[in-house]
C-alpha positions as CSV (number, residue, x, y, z in Angstrom):
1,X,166.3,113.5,159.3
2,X,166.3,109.6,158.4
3,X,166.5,108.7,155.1
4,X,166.2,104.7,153.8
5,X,166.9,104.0,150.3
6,X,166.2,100.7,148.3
7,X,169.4,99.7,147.2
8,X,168.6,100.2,143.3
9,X,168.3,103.6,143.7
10,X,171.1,104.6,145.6
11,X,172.4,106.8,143.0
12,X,169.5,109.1,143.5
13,X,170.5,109.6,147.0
14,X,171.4,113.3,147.1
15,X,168.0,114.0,145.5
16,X,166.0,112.4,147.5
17,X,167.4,113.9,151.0
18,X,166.0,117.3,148.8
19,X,162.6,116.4,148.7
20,X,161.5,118.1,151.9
21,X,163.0,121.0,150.7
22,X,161.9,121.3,147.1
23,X,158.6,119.1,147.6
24,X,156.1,121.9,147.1
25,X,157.0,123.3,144.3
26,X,158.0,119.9,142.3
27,X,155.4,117.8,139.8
28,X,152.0,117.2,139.6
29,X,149.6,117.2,142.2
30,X,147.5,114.1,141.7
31,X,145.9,114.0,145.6
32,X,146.0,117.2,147.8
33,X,143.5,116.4,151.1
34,X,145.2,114.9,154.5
35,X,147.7,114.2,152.9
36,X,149.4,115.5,149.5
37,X,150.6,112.9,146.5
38,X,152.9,114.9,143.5
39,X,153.9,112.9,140.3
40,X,158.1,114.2,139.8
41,X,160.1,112.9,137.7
42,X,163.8,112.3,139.1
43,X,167.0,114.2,137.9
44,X,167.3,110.2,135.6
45,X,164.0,110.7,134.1
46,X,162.5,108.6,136.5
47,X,158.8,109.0,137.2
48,X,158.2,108.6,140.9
49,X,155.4,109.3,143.1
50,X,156.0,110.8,146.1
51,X,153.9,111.2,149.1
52,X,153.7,113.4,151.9
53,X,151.8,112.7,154.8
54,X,149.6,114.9,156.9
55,X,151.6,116.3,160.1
56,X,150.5,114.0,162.7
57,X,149.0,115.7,166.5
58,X,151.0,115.7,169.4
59,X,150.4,112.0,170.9
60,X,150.5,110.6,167.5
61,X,154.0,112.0,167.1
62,X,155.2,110.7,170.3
63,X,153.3,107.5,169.5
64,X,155.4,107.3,165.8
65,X,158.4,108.4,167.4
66,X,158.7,105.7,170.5
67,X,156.1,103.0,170.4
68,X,154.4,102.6,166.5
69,X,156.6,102.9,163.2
70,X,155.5,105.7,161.3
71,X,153.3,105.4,158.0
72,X,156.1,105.9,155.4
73,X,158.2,103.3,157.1
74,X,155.1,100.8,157.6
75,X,154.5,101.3,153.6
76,X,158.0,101.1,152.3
77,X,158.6,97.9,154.1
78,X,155.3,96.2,153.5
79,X,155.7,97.3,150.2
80,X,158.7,95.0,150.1
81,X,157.2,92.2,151.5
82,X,154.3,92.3,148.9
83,X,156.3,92.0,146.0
84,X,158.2,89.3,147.5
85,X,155.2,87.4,147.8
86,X,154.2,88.0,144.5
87,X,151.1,90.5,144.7
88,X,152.1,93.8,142.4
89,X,152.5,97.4,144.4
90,X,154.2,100.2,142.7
91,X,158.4,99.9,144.0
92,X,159.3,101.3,147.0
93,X,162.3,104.1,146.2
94,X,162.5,105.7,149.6
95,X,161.2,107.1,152.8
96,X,161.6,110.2,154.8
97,X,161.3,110.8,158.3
98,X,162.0,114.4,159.6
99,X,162.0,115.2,163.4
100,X,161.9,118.5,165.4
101,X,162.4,118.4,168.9
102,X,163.2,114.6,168.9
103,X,159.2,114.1,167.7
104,X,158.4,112.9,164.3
105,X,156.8,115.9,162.5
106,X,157.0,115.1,158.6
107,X,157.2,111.6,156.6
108,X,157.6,110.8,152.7
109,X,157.2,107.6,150.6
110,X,158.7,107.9,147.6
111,X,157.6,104.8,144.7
112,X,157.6,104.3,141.2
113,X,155.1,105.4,139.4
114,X,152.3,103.0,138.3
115,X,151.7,102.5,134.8
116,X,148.1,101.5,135.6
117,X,145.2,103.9,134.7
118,X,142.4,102.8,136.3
119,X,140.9,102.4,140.1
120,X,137.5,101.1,141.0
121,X,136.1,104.4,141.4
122,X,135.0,103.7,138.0
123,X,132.1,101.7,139.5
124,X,130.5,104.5,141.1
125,X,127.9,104.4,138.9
126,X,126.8,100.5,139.4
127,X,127.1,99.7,135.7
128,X,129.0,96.4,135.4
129,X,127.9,95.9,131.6
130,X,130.8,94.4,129.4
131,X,133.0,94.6,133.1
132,X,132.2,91.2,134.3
133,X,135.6,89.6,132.8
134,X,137.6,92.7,135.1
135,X,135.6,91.7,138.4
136,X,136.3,88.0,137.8
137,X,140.2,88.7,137.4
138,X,139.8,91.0,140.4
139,X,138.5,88.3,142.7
140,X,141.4,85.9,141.6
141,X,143.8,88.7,142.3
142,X,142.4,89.0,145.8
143,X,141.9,85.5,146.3
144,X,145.5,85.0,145.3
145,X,146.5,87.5,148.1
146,X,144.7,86.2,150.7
147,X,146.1,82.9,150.5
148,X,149.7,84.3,150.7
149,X,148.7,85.7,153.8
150,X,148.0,89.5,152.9
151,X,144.6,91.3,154.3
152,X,144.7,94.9,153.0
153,X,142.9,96.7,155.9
154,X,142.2,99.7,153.5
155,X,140.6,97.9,150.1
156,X,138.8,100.5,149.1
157,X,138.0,101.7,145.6
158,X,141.2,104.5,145.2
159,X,143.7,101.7,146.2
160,X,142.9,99.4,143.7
161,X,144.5,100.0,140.0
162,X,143.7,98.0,137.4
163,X,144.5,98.0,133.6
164,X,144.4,96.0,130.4
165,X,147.6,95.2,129.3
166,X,148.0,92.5,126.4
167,X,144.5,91.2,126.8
168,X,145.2,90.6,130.5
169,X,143.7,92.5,133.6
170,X,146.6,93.9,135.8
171,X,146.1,95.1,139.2
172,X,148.2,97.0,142.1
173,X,147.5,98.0,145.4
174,X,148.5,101.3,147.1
175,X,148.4,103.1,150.4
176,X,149.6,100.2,151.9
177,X,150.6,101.4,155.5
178,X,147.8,99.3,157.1
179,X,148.4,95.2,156.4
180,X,147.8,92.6,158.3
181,X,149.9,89.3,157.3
182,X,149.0,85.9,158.9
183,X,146.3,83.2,157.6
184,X,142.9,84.9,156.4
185,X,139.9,82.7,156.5
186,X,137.3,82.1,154.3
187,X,134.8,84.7,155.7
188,X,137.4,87.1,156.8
189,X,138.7,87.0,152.6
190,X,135.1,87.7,152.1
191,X,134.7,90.7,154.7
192,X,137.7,92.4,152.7
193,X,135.5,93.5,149.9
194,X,132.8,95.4,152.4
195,X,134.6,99.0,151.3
196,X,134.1,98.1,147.1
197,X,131.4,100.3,145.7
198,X,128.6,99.2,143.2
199,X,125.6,97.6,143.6
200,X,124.3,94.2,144.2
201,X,125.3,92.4,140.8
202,X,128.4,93.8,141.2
203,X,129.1,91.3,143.8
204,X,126.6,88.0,142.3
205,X,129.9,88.3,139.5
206,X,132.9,88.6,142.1
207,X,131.5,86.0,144.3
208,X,131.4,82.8,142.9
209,X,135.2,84.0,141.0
210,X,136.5,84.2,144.4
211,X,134.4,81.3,145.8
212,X,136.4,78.9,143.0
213,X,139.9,80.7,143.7
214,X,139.6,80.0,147.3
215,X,137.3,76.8,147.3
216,X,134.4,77.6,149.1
217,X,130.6,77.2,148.9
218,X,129.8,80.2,146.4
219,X,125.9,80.9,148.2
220,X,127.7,81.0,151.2
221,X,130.7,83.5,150.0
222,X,128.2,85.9,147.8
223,X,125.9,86.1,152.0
224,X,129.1,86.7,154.0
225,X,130.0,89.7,151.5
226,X,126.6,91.4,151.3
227,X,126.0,90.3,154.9
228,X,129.6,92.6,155.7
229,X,128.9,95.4,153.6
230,X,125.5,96.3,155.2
231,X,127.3,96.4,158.5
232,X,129.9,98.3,156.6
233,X,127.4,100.8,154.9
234,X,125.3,101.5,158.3
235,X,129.2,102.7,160.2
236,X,130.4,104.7,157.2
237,X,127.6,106.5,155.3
238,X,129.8,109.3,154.5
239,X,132.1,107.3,152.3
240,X,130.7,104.3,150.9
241,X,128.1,103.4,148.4
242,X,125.2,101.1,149.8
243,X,124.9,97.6,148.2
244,X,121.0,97.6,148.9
245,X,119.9,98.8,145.2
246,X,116.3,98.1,146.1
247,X,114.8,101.7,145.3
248,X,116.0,104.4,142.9
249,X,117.2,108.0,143.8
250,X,116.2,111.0,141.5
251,X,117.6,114.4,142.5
252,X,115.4,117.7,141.4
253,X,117.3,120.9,141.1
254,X,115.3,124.0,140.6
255,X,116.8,126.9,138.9
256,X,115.8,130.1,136.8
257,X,118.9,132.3,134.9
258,X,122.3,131.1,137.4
259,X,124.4,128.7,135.0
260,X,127.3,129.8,137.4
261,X,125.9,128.2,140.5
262,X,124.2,125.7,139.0
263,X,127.6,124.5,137.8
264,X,129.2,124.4,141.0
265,X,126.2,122.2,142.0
266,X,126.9,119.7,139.2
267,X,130.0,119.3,140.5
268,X,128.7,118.5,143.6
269,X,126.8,116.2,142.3
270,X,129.5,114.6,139.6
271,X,131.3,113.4,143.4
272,X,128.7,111.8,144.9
273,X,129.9,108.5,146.8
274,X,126.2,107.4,145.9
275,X,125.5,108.6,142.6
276,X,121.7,109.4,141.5
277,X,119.9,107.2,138.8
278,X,118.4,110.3,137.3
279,X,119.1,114.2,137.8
280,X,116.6,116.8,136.6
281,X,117.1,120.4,136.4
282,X,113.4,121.9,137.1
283,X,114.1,125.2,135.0
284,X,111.5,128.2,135.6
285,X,112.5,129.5,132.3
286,X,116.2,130.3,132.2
287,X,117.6,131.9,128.9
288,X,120.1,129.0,126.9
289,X,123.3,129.5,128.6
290,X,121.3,127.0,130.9
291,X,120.2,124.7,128.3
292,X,124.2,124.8,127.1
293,X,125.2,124.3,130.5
294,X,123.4,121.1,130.7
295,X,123.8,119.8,127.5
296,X,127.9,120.3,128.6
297,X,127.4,117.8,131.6
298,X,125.2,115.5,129.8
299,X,128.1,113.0,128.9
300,X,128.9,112.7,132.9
301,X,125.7,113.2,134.6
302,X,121.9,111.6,133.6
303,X,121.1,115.0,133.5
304,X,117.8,115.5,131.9
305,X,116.1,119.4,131.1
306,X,112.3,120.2,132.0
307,X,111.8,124.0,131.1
308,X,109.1,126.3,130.5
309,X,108.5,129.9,129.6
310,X,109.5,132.7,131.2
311,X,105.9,134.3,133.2
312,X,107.4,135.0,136.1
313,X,108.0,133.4,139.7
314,X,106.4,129.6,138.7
315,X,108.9,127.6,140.5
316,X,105.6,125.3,142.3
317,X,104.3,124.4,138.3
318,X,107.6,123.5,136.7
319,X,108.7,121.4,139.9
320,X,105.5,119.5,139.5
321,X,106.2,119.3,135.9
322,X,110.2,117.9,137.3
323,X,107.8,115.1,139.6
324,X,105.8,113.8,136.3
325,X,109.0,113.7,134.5
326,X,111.1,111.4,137.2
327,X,111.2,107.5,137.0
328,X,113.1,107.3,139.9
329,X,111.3,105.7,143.6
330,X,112.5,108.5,146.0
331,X,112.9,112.0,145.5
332,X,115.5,114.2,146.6
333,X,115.1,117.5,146.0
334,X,117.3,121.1,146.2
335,X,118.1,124.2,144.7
336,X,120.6,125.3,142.1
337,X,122.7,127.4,144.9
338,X,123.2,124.8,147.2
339,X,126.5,122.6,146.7
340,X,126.2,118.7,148.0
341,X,129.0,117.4,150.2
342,X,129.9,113.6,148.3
343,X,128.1,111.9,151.1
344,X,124.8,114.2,150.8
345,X,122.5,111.2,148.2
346,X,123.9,108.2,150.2
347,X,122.7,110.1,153.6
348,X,119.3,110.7,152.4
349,X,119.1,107.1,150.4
350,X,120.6,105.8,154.0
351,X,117.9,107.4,156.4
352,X,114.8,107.2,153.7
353,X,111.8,105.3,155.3
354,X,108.5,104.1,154.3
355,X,105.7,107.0,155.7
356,X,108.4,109.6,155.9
357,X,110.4,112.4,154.7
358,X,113.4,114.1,155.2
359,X,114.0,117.9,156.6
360,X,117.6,118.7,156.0
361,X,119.8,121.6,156.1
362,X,122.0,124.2,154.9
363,X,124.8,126.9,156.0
364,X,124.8,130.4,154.2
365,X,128.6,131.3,152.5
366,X,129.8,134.5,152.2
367,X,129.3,136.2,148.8
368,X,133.0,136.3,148.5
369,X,133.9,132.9,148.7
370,X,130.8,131.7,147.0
371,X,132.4,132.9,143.9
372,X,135.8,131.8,144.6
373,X,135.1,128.1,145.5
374,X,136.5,125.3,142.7
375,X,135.7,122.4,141.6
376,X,139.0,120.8,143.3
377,X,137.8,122.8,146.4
378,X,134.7,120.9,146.2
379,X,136.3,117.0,144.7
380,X,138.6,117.2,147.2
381,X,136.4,118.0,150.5
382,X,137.9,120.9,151.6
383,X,135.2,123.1,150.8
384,X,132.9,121.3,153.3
385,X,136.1,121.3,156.5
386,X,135.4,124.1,159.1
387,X,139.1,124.7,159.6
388,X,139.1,125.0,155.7
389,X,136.3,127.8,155.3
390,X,137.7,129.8,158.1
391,X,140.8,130.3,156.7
392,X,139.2,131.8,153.6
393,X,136.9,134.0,154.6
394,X,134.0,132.6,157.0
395,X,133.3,133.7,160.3
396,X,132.2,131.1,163.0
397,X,129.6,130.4,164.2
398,X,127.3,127.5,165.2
399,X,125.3,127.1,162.2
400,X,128.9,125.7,160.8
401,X,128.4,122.2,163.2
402,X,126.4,121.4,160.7
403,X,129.6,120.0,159.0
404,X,130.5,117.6,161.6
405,X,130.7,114.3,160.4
406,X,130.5,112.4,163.9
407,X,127.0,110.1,163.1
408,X,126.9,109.6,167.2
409,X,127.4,113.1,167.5
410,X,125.0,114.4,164.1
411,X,122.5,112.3,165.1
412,X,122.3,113.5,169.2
413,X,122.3,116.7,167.8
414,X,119.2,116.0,165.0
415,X,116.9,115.1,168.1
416,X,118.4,118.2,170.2
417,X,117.8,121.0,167.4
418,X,114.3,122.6,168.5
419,X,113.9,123.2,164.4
420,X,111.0,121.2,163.5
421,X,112.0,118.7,160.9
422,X,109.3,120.6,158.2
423,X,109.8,120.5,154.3
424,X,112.6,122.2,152.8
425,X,112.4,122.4,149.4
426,X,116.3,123.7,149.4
427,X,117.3,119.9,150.6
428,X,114.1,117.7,151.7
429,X,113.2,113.9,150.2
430,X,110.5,111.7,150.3
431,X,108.8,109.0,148.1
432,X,107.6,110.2,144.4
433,X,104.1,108.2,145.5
434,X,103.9,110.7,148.5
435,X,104.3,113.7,145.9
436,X,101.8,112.6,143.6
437,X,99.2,111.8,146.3
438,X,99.3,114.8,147.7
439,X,98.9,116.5,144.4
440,X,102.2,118.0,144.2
441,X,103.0,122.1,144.4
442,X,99.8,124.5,144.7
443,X,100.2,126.5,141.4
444,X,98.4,129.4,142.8
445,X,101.8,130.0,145.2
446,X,104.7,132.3,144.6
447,X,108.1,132.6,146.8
448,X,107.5,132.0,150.4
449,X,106.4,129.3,152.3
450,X,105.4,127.5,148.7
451,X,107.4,124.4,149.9
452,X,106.5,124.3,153.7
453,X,102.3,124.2,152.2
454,X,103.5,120.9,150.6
455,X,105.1,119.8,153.9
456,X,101.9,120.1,155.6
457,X,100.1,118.5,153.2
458,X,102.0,115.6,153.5
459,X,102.3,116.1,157.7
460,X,98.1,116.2,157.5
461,X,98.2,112.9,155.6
462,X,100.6,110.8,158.2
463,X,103.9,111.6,156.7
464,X,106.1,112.2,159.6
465,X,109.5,114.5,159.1
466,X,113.2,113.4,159.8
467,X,115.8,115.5,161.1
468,X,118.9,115.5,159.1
469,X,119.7,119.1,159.7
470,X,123.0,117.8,160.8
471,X,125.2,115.5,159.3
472,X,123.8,116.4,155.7
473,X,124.4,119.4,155.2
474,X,124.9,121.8,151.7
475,X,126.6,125.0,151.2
476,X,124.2,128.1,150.3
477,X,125.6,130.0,147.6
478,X,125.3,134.1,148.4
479,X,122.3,135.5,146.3
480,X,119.7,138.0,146.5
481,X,116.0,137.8,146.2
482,X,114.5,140.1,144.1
483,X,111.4,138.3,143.2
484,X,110.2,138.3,147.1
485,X,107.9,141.0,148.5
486,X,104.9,141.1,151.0
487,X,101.7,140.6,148.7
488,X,103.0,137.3,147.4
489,X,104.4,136.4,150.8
490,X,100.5,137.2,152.7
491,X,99.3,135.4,149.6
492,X,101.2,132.0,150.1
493,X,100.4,133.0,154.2
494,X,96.7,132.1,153.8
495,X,96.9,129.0,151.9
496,X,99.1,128.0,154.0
497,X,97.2,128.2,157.0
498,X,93.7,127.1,155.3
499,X,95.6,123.6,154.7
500,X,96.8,123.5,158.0
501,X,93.5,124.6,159.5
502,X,91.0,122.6,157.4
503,X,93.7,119.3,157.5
504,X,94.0,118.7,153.6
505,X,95.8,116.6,152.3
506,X,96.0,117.3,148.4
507,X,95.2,120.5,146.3
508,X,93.3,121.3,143.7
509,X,95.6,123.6,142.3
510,X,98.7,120.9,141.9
511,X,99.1,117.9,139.8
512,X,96.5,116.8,137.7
């Protein structure tokens, strides 16, 4: 084990060789994904934050042991450097390398805690009102370390803190393993905001700030930013919110009497790296613990309630009623046991074009575990990992590729699939000018085949469908179906194949 110490806390040596030992069951765990973060306060009082990270595969370990410094040591020492130039980082305490077999198999970063409460997470929803003063001091800050040479190579929203301490904006950076120090050009300062989330007036305010701090043309700055964010957004739709705000996303989420499920959807929804302008629950008549469901998640969703009366299976006439109630451009649209992965809105808003719609898919969860998954489970990832869902509970099998989250690889495998890329009501999208022109839902349909009528519809009037079955995928909640049987099933059958046989394009029986 090698242990390095910053000189002012030497006296908290013997405790800090302990960490590996007593790590797990010490603090607060603020991060717990590749790697773990726990807030413990030192046998002083100190408050420190100590990180652990992930163990690293075989030729990385070789690679940290011989030829690379690890990612503790590369933090602790940049750290250093930073606040020597002048650019705040929470103070380095210690790092911790432990070895097995002469390979580097564990490594900790121990720092002070921040005092800072804020990250730019906070800007997932786009709204910059009253914020404008914060992005302006956030462009001098990052103007300020550019020009003493300092590129962070990770500025993404969850390392940036910020706070307002005496009237003053403060900001830190953090997971600072990956640096680059030399000179950083104008357009290379510019390219370091491509990771920031929020939309475009976001960056029309940080622009010209930075632009002054560093002295260059201001049009030029705010096209070199947008310009590196687009080519940003189209390599990393899984984690990054697009700056092209030039159509609004509603989300439709049918449900009838399932206020547990439906709340493991919401969460799904409150950690979306692209969040919806509008969210409306398309209720087929659900008792209150519903209504008091919603009303709960009002304050962090725009959640809005369309209900009618319970008469049975009329999931077709209160999603039309879901369609007259949306604002939004595009329509996204799923069902309340189906849990979104954070990337699922920014993959459909990603791949949306004009004279389409989008066919995505789905992977069934064993009962079991779809009453055991949490809302960390779900925050954090892990609920969407293969390795993750094996270890509690789920047998393999291919349907589960449908997690990968290769694009290359997703979208090879989107124009292998033979599945035809037909409507799925449980996860399909497509312009609200498409629904209304075809009409909407046929009324006269019960469960089965209701949504794939529409599909055709929209297939008989030159809507082509998009493949997404992989790379946006949702997790199906266990349920039964009592309210399926044969008559309605023949029923649906018929209409079904009069609109494919006589081509129509709208119904008589859908939106008025």
């Amino acid at each position: 084990m090698k242990v390095v110490i910053n000189p002012k806390y030497g006296h908290l040596r013997e405790w800090i060789q302990s960490i590996p030992d007593c790590f797990a069951n010490e603090g607060k765990v603020i991060y717990d994904a590749r790697n773990q973060i726990r807030l413990i306060t030192a046998p002083d009082g100190t408050a420190l934050c100590v990180k652990r990270f992930h163990t690293p595969r075989l030729l990385n370990r070789i690679g940290y042991t011989f030829f690379r410094s690890p990612k503790a040591k590369r933090a602790y020492e940049n750290a250093l450097t930073l606040l020597d130039r002048g650019i705040a980082t929470p103070e380095p305490v210690a790092y911790i390398l432990l070895y097995k077999n002469h390979l580097l198999v564990e490594s900790y970063l121990v720092t002070l805690q921040s005092s800072l409460r804020h990250t730019f997470y906070e800007f997932r929803d786009g709204d910059i009102s009253g914020k404008e003063s914060l992005i302006q001091a956030f462009a001098r800050f990052t103007a300020r370390m550019h020009d003493a040479g300092i590129y962070h190579l990770d500025y993404s929203p969850g390392n940036i803190l910020y706070d307002q301490i005496n009237g003053n904006w403060q900001f830190e950076i953090i997971d600072i393993n990956r640096l680059y120090f030399g000179h950083i050009s104008s357009r290379q300062g510019c390219k370091n905001f491509c990771r920031l989330w929020g939309k475009t007036d976001f960056f029309e305010v940080l622009a010209p700030a930075y632009a002054q701090a560093r002295q260059i043309d201001e049009a030029r700055c705010r096209e070199w930013i947008l310009s590196a964010r687009r080519h940003f957004w189209a390599h990393h739709p899984h984690e990054h919110f697009i700056t092209d705000d030039s159509f609004t996303i509603g989300v439709i989420v049918s449900t009838y009497n399932n206020p547990l499920w439906l709340e493991k959807v919401l969460w799904g929804l409150k950690n979306q790296v692209h969040p919806a302008n509008e969210i409306i629950i398309a209720d087929d008549g659900s008792d209150e613990r519903t209504r008091d469901l919603i009303e709960r998640y009002q304050s962090e969703l725009p959640l809005r309630h369309v209900w009618h009366e319970d008469q049975g299976f009329r999931k077709t006439t209160i999603l039309n009623q879901a369609v007259l109630a949306a604002q939004s451009d595009y329509l996204i649209f799923m069902d309340q046991d189906l849990i979104p992965r954070h990337d699922f809105i920014s993959q459909h808003y990603k791949h949306a074009r004009p004279g389409h719609f989008i066919s995505g898919g789905a992977i069934m969860i064993p009962e079991r575990l779809s009453y055991d998954i949490t809302e960390e489970d779900i925050r954090s990832g892990n609920a969407f990992r293969i390795a993750w869902l094996r270890t509690h509970g789920m047998p393999w099998n291919w349907k589960m590729s449908k997690l990968w989250r290769n694009d290359r690889l997703c979208a090879l495998m989107n124009r292998l699939t033979p599945t035809n890329a037909s409507w799925n009501g449980g996860n399909a999208s497509t312009w609200r000018e498409y629904i209304l022109k075809a009409k909407g839902f046929d009324t006269r349909m019960r469960y089965g085949a209701e949504d794939r009528e529409f599909g055709q519809r929209l297939e008989n009037a030159g809507i082509k469908g998009i493949q997404l079955r992989y790379g946006t995928p949702l997790l199906h909640l266990y349920h039964k179906r009592p309210y399926r049987n044969e008559e309605d099933w023949q029923n649906n059958k018929k209409i079904w194949q009069h609109t494919k046989k006589e081509h129509l394009t709208t119904t008589s029986y859908g939106l008025s």
